[in-house]
GUMI-115976 format. One record per residue (C-alpha): residue number from 0; z, y, x. Coordinates in nm, 3 decimals, m for minus. Layout:
BEGIN
NUM, Z, Y, X
...
END
This chain:
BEGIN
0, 0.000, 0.000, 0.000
1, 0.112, 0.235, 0.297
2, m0.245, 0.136, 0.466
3, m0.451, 0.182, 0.123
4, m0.269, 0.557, 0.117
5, m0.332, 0.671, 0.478
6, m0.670, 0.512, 0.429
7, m0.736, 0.735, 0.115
8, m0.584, 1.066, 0.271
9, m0.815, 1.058, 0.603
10, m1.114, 1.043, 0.350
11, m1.000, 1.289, 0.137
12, m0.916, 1.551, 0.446
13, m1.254, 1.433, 0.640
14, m1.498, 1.505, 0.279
15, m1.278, 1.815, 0.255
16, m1.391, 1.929, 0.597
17, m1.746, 1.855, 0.549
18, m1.744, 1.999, 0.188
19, m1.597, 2.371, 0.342
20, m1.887, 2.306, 0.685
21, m2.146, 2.254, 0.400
22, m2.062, 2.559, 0.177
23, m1.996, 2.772, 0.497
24, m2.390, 2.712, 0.649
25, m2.510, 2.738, 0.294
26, m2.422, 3.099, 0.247
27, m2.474, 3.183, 0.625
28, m2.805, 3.112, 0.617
29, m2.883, 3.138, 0.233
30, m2.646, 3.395, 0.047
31, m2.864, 3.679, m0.108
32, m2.526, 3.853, m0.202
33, m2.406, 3.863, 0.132
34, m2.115, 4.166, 0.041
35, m1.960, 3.905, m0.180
36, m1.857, 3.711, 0.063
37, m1.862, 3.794, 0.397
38, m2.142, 3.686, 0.559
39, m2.397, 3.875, 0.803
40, m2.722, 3.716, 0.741
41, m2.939, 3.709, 0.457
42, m3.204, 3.421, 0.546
43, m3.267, 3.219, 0.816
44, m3.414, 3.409, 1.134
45, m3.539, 3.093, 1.336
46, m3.819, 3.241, 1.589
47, m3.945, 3.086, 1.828
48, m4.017, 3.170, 2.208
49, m4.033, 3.448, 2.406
50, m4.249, 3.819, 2.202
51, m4.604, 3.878, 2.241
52, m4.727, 4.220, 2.398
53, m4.983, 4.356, 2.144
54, m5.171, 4.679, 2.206
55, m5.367, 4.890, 1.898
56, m5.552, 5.171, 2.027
57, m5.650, 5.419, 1.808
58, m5.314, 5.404, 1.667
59, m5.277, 5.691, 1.478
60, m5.550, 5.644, 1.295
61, m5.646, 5.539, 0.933
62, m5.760, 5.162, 1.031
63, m5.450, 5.092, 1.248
64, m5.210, 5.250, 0.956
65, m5.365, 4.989, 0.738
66, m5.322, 4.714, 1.031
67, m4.971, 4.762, 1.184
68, m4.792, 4.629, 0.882
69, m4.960, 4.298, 0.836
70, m4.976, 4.261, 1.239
71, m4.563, 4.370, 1.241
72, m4.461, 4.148, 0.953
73, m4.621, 3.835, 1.086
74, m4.948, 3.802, 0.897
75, m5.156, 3.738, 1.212
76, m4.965, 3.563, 1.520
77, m4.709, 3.354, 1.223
78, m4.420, 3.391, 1.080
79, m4.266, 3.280, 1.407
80, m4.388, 3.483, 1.622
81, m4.172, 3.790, 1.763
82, m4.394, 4.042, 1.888
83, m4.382, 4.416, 2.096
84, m4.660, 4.678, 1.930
85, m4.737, 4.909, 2.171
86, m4.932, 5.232, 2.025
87, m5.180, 5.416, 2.229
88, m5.377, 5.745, 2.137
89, m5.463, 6.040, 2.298
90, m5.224, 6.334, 2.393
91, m5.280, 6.571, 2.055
92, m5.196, 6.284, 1.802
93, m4.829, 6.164, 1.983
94, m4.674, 6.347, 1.708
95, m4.840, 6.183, 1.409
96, m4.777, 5.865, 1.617
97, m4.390, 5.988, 1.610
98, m4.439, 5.907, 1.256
99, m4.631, 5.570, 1.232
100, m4.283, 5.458, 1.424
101, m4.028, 5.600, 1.205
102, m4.240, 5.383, 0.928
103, m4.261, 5.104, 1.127
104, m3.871, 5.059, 1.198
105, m3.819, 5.189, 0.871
106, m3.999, 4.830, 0.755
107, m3.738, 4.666, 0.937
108, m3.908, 4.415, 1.012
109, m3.725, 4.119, 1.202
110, m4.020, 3.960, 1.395
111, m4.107, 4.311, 1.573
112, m3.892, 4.348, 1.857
113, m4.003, 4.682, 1.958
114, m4.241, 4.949, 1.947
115, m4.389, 5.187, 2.226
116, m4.598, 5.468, 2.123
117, m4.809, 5.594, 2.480
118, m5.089, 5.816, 2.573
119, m5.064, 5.667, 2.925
120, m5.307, 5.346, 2.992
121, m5.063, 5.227, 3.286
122, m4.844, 5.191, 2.988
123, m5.036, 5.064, 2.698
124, m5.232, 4.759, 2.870
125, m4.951, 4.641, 3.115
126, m4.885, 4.268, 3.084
127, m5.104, 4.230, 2.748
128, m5.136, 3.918, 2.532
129, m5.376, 4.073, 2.242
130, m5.528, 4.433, 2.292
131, m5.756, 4.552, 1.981
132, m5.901, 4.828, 2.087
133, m5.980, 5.046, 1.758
134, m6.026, 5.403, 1.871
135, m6.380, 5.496, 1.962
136, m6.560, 5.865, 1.981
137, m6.668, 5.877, 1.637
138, m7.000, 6.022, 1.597
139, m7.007, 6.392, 1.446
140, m7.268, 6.579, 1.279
141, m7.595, 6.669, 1.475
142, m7.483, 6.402, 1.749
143, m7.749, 6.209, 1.888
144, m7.698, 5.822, 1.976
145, m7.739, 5.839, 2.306
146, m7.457, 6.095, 2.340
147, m7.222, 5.897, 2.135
148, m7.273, 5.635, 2.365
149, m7.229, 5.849, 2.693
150, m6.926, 5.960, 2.519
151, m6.756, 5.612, 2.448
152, m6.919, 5.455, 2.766
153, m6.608, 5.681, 2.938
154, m6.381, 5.548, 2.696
155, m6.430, 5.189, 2.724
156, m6.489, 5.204, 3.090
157, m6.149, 5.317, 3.145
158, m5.962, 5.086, 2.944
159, m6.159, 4.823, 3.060
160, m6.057, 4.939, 3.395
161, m5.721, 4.939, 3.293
162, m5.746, 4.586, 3.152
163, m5.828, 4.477, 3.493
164, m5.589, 4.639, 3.657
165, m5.245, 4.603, 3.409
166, m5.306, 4.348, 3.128
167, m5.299, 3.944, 3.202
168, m5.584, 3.807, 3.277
169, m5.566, 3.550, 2.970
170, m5.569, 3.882, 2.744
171, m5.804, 3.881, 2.481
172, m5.965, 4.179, 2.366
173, m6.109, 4.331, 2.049
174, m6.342, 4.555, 2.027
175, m6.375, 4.800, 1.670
176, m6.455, 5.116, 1.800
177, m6.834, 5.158, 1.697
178, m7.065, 5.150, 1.928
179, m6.826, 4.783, 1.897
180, m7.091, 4.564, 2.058
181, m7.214, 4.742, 2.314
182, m6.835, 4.940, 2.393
183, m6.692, 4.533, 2.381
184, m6.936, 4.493, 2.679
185, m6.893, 4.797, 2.857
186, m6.511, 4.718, 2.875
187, m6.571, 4.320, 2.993
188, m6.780, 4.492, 3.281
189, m6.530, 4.703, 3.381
190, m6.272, 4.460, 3.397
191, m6.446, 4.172, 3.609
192, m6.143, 3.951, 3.684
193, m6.080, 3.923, 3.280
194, m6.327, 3.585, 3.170
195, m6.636, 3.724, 2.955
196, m6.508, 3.497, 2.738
197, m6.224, 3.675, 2.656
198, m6.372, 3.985, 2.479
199, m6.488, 4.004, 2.146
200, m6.578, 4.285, 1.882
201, m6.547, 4.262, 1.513
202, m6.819, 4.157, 1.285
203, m6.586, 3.976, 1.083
204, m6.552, 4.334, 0.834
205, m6.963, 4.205, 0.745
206, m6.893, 3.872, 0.757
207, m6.620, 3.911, 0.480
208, m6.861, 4.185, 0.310
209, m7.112, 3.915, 0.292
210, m6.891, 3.605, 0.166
211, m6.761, 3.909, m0.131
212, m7.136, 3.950, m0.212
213, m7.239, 3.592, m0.286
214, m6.889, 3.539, m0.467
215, m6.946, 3.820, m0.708
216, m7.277, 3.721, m0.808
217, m7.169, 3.385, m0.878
218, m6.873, 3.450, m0.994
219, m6.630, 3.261, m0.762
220, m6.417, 3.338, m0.531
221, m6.473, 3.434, m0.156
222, m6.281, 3.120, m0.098
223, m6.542, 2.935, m0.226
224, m6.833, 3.092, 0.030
225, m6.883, 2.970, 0.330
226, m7.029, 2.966, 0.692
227, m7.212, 3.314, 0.605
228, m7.313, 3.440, 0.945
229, m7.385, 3.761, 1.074
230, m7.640, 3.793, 1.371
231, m7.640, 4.035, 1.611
232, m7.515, 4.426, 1.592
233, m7.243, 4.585, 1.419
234, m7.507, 4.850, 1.233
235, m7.811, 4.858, 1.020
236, m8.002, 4.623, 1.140
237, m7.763, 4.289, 1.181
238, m7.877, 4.018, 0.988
239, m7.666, 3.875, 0.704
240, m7.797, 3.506, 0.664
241, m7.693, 3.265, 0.421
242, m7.917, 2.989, 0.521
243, m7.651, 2.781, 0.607
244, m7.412, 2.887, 0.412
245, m7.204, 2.653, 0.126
246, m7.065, 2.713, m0.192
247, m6.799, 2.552, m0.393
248, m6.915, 2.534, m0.752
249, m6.674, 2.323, m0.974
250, m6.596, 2.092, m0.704
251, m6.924, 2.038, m0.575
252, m7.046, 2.214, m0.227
253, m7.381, 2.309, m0.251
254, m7.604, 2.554, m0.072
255, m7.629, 2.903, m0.138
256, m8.006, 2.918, m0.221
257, m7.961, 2.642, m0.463
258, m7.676, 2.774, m0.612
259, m7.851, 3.152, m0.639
260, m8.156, 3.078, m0.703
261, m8.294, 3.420, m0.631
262, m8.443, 3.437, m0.299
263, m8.583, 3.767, m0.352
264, m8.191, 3.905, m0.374
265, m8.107, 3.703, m0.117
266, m8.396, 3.818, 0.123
267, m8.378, 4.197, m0.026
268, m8.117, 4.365, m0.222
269, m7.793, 4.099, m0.047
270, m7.872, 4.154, 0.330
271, m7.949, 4.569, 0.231
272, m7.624, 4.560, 0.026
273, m7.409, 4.444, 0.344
274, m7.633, 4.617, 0.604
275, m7.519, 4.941, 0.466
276, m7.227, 4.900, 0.289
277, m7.020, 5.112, 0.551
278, m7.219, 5.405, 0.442
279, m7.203, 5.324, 0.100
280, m6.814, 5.364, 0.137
281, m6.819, 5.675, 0.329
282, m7.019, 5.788, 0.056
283, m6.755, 5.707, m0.198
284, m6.431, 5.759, m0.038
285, m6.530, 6.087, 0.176
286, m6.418, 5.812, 0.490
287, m6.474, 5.467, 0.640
288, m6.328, 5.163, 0.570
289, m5.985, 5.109, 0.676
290, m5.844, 4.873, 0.453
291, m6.097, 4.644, 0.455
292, m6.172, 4.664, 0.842
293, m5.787, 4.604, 0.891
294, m5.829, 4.290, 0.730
295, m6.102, 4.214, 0.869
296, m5.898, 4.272, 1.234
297, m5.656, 4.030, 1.118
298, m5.846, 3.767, 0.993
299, m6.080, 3.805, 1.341
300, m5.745, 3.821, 1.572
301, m5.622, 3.511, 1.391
302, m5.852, 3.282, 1.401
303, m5.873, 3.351, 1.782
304, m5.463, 3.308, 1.808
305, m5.501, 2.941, 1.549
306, m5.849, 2.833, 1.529
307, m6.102, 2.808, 1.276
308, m6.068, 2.510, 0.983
309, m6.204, 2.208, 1.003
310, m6.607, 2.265, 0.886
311, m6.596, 2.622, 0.910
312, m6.778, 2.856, 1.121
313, m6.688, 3.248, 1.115
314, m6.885, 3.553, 1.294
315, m6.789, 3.724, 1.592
316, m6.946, 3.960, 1.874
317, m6.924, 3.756, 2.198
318, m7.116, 3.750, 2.508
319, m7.499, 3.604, 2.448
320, m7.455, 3.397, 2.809
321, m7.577, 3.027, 2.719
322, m7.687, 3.063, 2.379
323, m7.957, 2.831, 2.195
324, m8.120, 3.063, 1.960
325, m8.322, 3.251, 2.230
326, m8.119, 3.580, 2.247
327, m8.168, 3.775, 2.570
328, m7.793, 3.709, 2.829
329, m7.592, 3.948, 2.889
330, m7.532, 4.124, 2.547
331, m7.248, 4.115, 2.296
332, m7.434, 3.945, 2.015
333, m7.267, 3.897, 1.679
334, m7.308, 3.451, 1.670
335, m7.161, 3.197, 1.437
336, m6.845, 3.067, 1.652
337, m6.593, 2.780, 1.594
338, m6.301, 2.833, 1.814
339, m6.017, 2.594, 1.912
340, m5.699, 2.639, 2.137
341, m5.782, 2.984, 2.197
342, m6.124, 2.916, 2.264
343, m6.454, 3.002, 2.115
344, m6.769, 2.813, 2.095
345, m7.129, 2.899, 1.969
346, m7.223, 2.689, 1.635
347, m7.511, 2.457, 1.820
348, m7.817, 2.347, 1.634
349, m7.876, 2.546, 1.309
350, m8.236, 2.564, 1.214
351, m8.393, 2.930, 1.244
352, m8.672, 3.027, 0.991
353, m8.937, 3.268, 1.101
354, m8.791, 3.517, 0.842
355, m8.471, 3.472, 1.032
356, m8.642, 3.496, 1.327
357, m8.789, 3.815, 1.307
358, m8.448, 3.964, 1.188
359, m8.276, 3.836, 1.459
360, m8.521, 3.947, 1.728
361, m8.485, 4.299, 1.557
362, m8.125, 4.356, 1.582
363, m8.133, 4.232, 1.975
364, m8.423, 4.423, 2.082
365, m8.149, 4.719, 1.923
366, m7.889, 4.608, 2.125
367, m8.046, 4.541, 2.468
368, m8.163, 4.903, 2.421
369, m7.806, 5.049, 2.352
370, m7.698, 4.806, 2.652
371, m7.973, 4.988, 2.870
372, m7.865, 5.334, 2.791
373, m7.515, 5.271, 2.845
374, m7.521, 5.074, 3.153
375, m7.720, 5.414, 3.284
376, m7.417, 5.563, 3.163
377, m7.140, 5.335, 3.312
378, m7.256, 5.422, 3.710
379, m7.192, 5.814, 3.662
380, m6.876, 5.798, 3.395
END
């Protein structure tokens, strides 16, 4: 009887312990009324390793206002991921800057360990794991293209200098700023002991625009579109082509020209329709996209950091070095990519029409001239 009882009272005292461990965790980790009783923490904070340096250039600007958020908060690197945002613009904007912080620790947001607004380079790219390089010399009324392009060749020479010299060389870099494809390439030259391989520029912002297009005129959603590809430059004459591109109609993946059925749209009013759809904004909004390009950063910057799904191919400006599709080297082509561990790979063996053809000889024939121009340019800047 004595046994049974000393038995009885070590079980009660040892579910009594774990009972008070169990209720303790529960509201350290869980308790959304943490004045009630005590505790510190509202939800679990379990991040993992060591932040990522991130650099937006630009930063005061409309596109990076709509992009620091969704880069801060954990939308592109994971949920996971602690990160530093360092902030770089030039000297006149360091007081709107002054207020993109105060918004950004106003977020308090747990993942972002710390933010460093600059005008200084040595500061901005030193020991870099993502730099997205957003501001550009926008071109102003009466400019010609050539002198836009003088103007951001000294831009992107610089911080492509500084790249070299500051950032690690496993940084990858994205390229916005318009010019985008021929300032990405202007920066990789500057920075030789950076891998080509690691620069990119954003063509993701037509990609997207094209994916919305065929969605909305079968009434799906962008979900259901794709391997849309954009070829080529970041302007007026890249080609939208949905040749290979697959559709998801109720549970069946077919082909966009069978599921359209309109080639005429699809050779005429579709590509126009994405070709200038950054005018047709500025038109409308009295401004360029911002919104829509921020997304478009993250979705880009993303896919670089976790890959591309399984069967999917996205659009990115990389350089042209060992392509199949017969675009001249040494240009920052827009190509469909796969990428894995970090690493990007041209889309191998897709058919090319002679309609496609022509549209894709058009847009590099663009490009190698803006790459001529510039690399004139890069020796005096």
């Amino acid at each position: 009887m004595d046994f049974c009882y000393r038995v009885s009272l070590v079980v009660f005292v040892l579910c009594f312990l774990f009972v008070s461990y169990s209720v303790t965790l529960y509201n350290t980790v869980r308790c959304c009324e943490p004045a009630l009783c005590g505790c510190s923490s509202v939800s679990p904070t379990f991040f993992q390793g060591e932040p990522i340096r991130v650099l937006v250039t630009g930063a005061a600007g409309q596109i990076a206002y709509s992009l620091l958020y969704s880069i801060a908060k954990g939308d592109v690197f994971g949920k996971d991921q602690p990160l530093v945002l360092v902030l770089l613009d030039i000297t006149p904007m360091m007081a709107v800057l002054e207020g993109v912080v105060m918004e950004l620790q106003d977020c308090a947001l747990p993942l972002l360990r710390e933010v460093i607004p600059t005008d200084k380079e040595e500061v901005a790219f030193k020991d870099l794991d993502i730099a997205i390089l957003v501001g550009s010399m926008p071109r102003r009324e009466g400019m010609e293209r050539k002198d836009l392009l003088k103007a951001n060749v000294k831009i992107f020479k610089s911080q492509g200098a500084a790249l070299d010299k500051y950032a690690k060389k496993t940084v990858k870099v994205v390229v916005v700023g318009n010019p985008a494809n021929t300032n990405c390439l202007i920066a990789s030259k500057s920075a030789p002991s950076i891998p080509k391989e690691n620069f990119s520029c954003l063509t993701r912002l037509d990609h997207n625009r094209a994916k919305s297009q065929i969605a909305l005129k079968l009434g799906v959603t962008s979900n259901d579109v794709k391997n849309v590809i954009i070829w080529g430059n970041h302007s007026s004459t890249q080609y939208p082509d949905v040749n290979h591109a697959k559709v998801n109609l109720k549970g069946k993946e077919v082909g966009v020209y069978e599921a359209i059925k309109d080639d005429s749209w699809l050779k005429g009013d579709f590509i126009l329709t994405v070709q200038q759809r950054g005018a047709a904004v500025i038109k409308a909004r009295k401004l360029s996209s911002a919104m829509s390009a921020a997304k478009a950063i993250c979705d880009h910057v993303r896919d670089i950091w976790f890959g591309t799904p399984a069967g999917e191919f996205v659009s990115m400006g990389v350089i042209s070095d060992g392509n199949s599709y017969g675009v001249p080297e040494d240009l920052l082509y827009s190509f469909p990519v796969v990428i894995k561990d970090k690493t990007w790979k041209f889309v191998e063996g897709l058919p090319i029409n002679d309609f496609s053809r022509e549209k894709m000889d058009l847009t590099a024939k663009e490009l190698t001239e803006e790459k001529e121009t510039a690399v004139e340019f890069l020796s005096s800047a």
